[in-house]
Each structure stands twice: as C-alpha cells, then as structure tokens.
C-alpha positions in Angstrom: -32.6 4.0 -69.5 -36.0 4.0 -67.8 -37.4 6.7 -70.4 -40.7 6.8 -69.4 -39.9 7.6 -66.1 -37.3 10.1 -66.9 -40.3 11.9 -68.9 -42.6 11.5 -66.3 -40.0 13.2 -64.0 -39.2 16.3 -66.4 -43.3 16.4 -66.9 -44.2 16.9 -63.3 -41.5 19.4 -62.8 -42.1 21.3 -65.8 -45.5 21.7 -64.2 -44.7 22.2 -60.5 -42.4 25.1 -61.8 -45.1 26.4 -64.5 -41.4 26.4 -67.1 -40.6 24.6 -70.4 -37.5 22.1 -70.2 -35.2 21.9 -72.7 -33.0 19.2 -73.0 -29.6 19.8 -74.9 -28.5 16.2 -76.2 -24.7 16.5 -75.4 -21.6 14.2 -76.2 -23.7 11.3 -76.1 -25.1 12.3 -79.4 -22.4 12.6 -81.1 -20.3 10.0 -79.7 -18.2 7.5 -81.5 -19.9 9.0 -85.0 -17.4 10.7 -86.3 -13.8 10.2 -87.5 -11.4 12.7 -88.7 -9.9 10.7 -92.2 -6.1 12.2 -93.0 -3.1 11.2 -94.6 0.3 11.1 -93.9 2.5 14.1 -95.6 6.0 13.2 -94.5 7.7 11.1 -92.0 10.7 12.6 -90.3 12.6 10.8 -87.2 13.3 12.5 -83.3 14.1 9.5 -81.2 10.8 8.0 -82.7 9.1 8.2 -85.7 7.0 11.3 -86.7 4.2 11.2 -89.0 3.1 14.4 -90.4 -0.4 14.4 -91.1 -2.5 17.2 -93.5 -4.8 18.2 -89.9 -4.0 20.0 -86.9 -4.5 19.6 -83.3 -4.9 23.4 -82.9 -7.3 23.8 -86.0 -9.4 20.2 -86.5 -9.4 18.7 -82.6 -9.0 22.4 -80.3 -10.6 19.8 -77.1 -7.2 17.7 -77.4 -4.8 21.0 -77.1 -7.1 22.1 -74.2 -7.2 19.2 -71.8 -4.1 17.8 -73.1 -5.2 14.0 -74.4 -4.6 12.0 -77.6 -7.6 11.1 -79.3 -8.1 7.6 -80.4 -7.2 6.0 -84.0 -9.3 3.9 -85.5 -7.4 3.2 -88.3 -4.5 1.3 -88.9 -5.3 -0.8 -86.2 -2.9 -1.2 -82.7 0.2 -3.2 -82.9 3.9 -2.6 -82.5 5.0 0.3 -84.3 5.7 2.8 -81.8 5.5 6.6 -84.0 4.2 10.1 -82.7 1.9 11.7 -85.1 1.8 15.5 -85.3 -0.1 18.1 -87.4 1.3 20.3 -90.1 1.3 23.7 -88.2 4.6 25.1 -86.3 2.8 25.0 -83.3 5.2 23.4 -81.0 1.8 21.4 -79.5 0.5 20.2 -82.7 0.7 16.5 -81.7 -2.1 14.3 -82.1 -0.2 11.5 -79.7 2.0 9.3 -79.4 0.7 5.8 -80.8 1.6 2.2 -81.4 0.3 0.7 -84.9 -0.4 -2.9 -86.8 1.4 -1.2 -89.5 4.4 1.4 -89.9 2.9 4.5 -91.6 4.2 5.9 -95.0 4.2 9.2 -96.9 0.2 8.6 -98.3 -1.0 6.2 -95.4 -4.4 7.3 -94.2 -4.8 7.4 -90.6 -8.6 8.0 -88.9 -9.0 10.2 -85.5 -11.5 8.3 -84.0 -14.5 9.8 -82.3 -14.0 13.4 -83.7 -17.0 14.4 -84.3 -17.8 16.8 -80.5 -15.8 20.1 -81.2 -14.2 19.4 -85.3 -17.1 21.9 -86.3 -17.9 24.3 -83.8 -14.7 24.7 -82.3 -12.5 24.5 -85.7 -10.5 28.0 -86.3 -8.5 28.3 -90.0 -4.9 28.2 -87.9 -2.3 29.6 -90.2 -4.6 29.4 -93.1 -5.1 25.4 -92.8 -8.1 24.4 -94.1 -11.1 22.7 -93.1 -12.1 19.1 -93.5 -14.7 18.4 -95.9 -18.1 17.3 -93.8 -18.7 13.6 -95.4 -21.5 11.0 -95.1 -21.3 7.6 -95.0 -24.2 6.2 -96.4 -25.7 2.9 -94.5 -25.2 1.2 -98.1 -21.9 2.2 -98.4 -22.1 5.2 -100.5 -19.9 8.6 -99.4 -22.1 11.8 -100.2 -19.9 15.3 -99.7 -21.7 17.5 -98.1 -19.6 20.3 -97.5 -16.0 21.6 -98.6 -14.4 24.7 -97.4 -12.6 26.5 -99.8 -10.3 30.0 -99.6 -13.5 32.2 -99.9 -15.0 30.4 -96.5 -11.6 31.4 -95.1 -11.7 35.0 -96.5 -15.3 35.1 -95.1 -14.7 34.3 -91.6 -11.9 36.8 -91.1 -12.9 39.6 -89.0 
C-alpha cells in the first residue's frame, strides 16, 4: 500500500474538516493469526462420519452460525476422508462443516479452526455452560505461554 500517501490523504482532511481521524484496524489485523486448537470427543456415524469436538459453533465461532459458513481447518491437512464435524451443544446448528481430511479423525485427534481469531473473544457467550478456550501464545521460538483460562467463577461472573 502507498502509505505515505494514504497519510497524506487522512492529514489534509483531518485539517480541511478541523476533526481527529481515527482509524479502527479491522479483520486485516487479525487475519490468519489465530486458530481455535480442539480435540475430538466422540465419533458417531449419520450417512457420514461425525466428529464431536470439545468447542461450539454457537459459543467459540458465533460469525459461522450467523452467516452460515464453515471455517477453515488447518490441521489435519485436506485429503479424502469425507466427515462432518459438529460441536458438543444440542444445538441442532452446532456444525463446524462438513470437511474432507489427509487423515480419518479419532476419539483424541486434535483438529485446528483456522483463522479464528475475529469474533472467538468478543463475540464468545458461555452456551449451556460450555467453557471458554484458554487465550494461548505462540512464542516466535516455539514456546506456548497461557495467558488466560476461564474457569466456573468467570462464568458465575458474567451472568446477569
């Protein structure tokens, strides 16, 4: 992006106007950062394969359930098991997708929602008491620092 120029831009109407400009970063910020790290609880068979996974739509990933997409998996990688994977709640929506993976999934697999990190924190609601995901750091050198885990009290707390 031609940054000085944007700034330049925002500059001259910030003065034309006599206002301050605030910029709010957005998506792009946040973008690819993030992934929601879960792990399979039970597989149980419909016509396909269903992987029950300890995360909801409806309580970790609200955006999915509202515009009605799958969010991505980035981990096991694509291949040619065909399996649904579906959250823990009884909400009759609480499916993550339907997916095609390198590898069949397992009762303990762990399986990565790509890209979760736009609404996991501000739009996350405790959904028939399911809890939160711990907020985890990867460290550049490898290292995992937990920085926050919700417990029973932060549930207590945010009833009203």
């Amino acid at each position: 992006y031609p940054l000085d120029q944007f700034c330049k831009k925002l500059k001259d109407f910030s003065e034309k106007f006599g206002i301050q400009v605030y910029l709010e970063p957005g998506e792009a910020a946040i973008t690819g950062c993030a992934e929601l790290v879960t792990t399979v609880l039970d597989i149980v068979h419909n016509d396909i394969d269903i992987a029950i996974i300890d995360a909801s739509v409806e309580a970790h990933t609200l955006d999915h359930l509202i515009y009605h997409t799958s969010p991505g998996i980035s981990f096991p990688e694509p291949g040619r098991h065909r399996i649904m994977i579906a959250g823990r709640t009884c909400l009759a929506g609480d499916v993550f997708g339907e997916y095609r993976l390198k590898t069949p999934l397992k009762i303990g697999s762990e399986v990565r929602i790509a890209d979760a990190a736009g609404y996991t924190m501000v739009k996350k609601n405790w959904f028939n008491g399911i809890s939160m995901p711990a907020i985890v750091v990867r460290r550049l050198d490898g290292t995992v620092e937990i920085v926050r885990k919700f417990g029973y009290k932060d549930f207590k707390r945010s009833l009203s």
